[in-house]
VEXBA-557639 format. One record per residue (C-alpha): x, y, z; residue in three letters. Coordinates in steps of 0.1 Angstrom, whole numbers, plus 5000, padded with zeros to 4 digits. Example, Ala and Ser with C-alpha at 12.3 -4.5 7.8 and 13.67 -1.06 7.14 Angstrom:
BEGIN
+------+------+------+------+
!   xx !   yy !   zz ! code !
+------+------+------+------+
! 5123 ! 4955 ! 5078 !  ALA !
! 5137 ! 4989 ! 5071 !  SER !
+------+------+------+------+
// end
This chain:
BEGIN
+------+------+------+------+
!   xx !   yy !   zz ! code !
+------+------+------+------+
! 5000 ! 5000 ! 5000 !  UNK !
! 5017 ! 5033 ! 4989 !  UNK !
! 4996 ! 5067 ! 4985 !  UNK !
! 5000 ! 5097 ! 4969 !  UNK !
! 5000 ! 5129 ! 4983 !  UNK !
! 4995 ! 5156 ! 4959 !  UNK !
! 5008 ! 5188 ! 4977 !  UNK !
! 5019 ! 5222 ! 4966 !  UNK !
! 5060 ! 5233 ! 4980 !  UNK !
! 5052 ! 5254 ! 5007 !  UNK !
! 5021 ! 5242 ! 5015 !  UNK !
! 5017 ! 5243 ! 5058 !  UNK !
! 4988 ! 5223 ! 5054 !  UNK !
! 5000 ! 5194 ! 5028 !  UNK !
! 5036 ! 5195 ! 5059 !  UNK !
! 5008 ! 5187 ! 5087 !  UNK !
! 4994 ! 5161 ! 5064 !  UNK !
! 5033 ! 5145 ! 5058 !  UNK !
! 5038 ! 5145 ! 5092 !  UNK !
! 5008 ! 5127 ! 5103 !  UNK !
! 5014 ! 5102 ! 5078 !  UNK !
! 5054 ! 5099 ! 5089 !  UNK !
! 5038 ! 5095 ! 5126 !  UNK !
! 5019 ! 5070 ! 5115 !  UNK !
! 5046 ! 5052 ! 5096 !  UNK !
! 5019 ! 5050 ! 5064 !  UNK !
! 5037 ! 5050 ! 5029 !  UNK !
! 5034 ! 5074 ! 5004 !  UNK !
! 5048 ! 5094 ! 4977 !  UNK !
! 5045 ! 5130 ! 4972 !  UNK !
! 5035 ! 5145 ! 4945 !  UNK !
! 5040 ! 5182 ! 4938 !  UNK !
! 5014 ! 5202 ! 4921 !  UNK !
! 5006 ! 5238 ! 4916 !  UNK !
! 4975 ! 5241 ! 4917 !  UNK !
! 4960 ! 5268 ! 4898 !  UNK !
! 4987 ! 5254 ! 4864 !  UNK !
! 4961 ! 5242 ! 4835 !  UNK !
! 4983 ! 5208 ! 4843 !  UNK !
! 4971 ! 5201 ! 4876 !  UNK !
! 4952 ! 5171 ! 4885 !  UNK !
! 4939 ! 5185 ! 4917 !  UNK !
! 4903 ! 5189 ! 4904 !  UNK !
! 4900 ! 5155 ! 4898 !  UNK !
! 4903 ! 5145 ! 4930 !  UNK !
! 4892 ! 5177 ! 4950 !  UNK !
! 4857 ! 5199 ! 4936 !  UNK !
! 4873 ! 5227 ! 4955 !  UNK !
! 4906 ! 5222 ! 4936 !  UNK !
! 4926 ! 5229 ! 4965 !  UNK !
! 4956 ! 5214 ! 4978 !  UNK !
! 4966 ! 5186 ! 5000 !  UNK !
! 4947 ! 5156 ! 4982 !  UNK !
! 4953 ! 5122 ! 4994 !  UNK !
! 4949 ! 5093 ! 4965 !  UNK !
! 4943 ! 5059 ! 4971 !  UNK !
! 4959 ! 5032 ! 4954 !  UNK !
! 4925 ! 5008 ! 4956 !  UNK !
! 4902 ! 5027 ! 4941 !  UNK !
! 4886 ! 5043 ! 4969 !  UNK !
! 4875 ! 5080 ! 4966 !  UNK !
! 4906 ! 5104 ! 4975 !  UNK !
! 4906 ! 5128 ! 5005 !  UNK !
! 4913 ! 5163 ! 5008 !  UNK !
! 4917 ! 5191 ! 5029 !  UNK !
! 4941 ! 5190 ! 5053 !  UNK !
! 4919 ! 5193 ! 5085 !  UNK !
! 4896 ! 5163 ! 5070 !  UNK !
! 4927 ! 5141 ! 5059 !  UNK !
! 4939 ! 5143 ! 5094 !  UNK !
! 4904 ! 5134 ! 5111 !  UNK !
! 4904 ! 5104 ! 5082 !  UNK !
! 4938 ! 5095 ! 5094 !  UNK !
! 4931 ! 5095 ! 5126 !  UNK !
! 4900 ! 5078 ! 5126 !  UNK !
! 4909 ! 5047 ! 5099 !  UNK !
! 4946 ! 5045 ! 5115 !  UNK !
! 4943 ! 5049 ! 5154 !  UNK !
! 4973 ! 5041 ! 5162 !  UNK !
! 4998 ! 5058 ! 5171 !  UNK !
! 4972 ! 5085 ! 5180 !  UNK !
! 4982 ! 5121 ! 5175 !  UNK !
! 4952 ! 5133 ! 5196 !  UNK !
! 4947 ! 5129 ! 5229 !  UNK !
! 4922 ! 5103 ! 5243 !  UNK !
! 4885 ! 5107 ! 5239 !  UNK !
! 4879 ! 5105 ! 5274 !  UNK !
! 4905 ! 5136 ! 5276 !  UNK !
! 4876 ! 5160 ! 5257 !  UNK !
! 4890 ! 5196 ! 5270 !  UNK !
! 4926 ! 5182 ! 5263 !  UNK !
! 4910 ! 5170 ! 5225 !  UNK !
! 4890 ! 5197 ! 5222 !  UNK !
! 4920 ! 5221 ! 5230 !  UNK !
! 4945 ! 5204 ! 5201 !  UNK !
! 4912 ! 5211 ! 5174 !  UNK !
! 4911 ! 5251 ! 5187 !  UNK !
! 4948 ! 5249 ! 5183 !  UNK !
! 4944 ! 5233 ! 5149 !  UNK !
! 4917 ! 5259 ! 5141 !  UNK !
! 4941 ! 5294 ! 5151 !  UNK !
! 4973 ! 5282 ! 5133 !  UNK !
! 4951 ! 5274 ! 5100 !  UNK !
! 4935 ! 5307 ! 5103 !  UNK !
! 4974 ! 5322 ! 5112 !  UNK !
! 4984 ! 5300 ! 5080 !  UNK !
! 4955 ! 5317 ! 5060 !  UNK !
! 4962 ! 5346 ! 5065 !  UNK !
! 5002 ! 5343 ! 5055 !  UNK !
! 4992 ! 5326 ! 5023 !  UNK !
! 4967 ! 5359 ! 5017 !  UNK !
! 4995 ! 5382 ! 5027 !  UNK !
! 5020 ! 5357 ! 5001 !  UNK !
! 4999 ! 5370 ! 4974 !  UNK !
! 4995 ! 5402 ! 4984 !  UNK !
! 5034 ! 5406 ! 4983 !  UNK !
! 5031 ! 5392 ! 4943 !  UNK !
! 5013 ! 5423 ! 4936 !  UNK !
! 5029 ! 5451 ! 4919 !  UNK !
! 5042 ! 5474 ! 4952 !  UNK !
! 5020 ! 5507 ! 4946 !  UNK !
! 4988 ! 5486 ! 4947 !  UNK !
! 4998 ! 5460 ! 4980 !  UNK !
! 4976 ! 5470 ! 5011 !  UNK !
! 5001 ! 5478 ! 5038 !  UNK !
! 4970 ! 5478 ! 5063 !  UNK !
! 4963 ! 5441 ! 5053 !  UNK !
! 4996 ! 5429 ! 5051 !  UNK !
! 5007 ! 5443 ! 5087 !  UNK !
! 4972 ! 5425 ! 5100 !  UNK !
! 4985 ! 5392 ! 5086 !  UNK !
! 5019 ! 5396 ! 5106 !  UNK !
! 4995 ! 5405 ! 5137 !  UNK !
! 4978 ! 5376 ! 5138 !  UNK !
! 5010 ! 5354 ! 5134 !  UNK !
! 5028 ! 5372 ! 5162 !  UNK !
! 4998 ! 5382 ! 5187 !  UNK !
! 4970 ! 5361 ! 5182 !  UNK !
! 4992 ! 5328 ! 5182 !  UNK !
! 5010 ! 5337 ! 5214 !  UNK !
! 4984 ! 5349 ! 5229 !  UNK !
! 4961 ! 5314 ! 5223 !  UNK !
! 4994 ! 5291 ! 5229 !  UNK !
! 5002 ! 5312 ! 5262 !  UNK !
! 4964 ! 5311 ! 5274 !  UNK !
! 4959 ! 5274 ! 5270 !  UNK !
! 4992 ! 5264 ! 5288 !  UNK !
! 5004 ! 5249 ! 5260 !  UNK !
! 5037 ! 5235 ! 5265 !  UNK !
! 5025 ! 5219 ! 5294 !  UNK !
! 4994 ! 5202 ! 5270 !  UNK !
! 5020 ! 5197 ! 5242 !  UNK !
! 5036 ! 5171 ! 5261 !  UNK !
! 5001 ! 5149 ! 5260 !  UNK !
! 4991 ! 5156 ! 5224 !  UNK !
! 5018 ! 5152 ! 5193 !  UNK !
! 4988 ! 5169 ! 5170 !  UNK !
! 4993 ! 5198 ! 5196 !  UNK !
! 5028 ! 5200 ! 5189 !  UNK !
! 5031 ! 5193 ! 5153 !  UNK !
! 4999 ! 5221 ! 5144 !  UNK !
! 5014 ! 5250 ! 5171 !  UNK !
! 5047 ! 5247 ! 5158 !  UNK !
! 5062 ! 5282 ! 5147 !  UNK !
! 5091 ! 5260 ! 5122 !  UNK !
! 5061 ! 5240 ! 5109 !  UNK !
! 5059 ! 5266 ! 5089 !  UNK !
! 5090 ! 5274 ! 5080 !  UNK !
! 5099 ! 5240 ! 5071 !  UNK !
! 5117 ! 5236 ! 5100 !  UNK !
! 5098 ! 5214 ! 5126 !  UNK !
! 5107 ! 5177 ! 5136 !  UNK !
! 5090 ! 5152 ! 5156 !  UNK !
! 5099 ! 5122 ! 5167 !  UNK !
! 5137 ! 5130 ! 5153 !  UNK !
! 5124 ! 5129 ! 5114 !  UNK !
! 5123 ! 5159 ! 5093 !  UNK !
! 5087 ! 5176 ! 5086 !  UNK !
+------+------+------+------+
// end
């Protein structure tokens, strides 16, 4: 059983996906799109033709979107959990609002990404210094409420989705390279 992962290069949310599926020792091979090319094969597998898309090898409808690949992986492949126990709901619950800031955090420097393409007398300084904001405030701020190192120790999903060099590039869990 090997998979494909169709990702695009600095995709943060196709890195969470690789990691999970490193975690969970599953087998795949990435494949890197882009996906707004006239090449792609993204719609194919994804109506919203947006990147990660995992692909089966058995013929079985692919998955996509980061956050619903992860649930799907963590629901068809238990073990090694990433998530903390059922019966630990707030701790559970606390790892999905964590998942929930740093995809909005990730949003919004994709959005700002863009924003730098554009020519420099029509880039909205206003929006690009709000997308630094929430990257530097609002993610401290929800880590630093939540006692987060303390619940990172219980929750590998915690770790891997809070993690500023997850996306950089930089992050590592259990000693392998995100």
């Amino acid at each position: 059983m090997t998979w494909e992962l169709i990702s695009a290069t600095p995709s943060p949310y196709a890195r969470k996906v690789r990691i999970a599926l490193q975690e969970k020792n599953l087998p795949f091979e990435l494949k890197t799109e882009v996906p707004w090319d006239n090449t792609t094969q993204t719609p194919q597998y994804n109506p919203l033709e947006k990147l990660p898309v995992l692909i089966f090898n058995d013929g079985r409808p692919a998955v996509y979107e980061s956050h619903f690949i992860l649930e799907w992986l963590e629901t068809k492949y238990p073990q090694p959990s990433l998530l903390p126990s059922i019966d630990d709901a707030d701790d559970r619950l606390l790892v999905k609002q964590i998942e929930v800031v740093v995809d909005g955090i990730c949003d919004a420097l994709v959005l700002s990404f863009f924003e730098n393409q554009r020519d420099e007398d029509k880039r909205s300084k206003p929006w690009t210094d709000r997308c630094v904001s929430l990257e530097t405030t609002q993610y401290h701020k929800v880590m630093s409420a939540n006692n987060h190192p303390a619940k990172c120790a219980k929750s590998k999903a915690a770790c891997v989705l809070s993690t500023p060099g997850l996306r950089t590039g930089t992050a590592t869990i259990s000693s392998r390279t995100a």
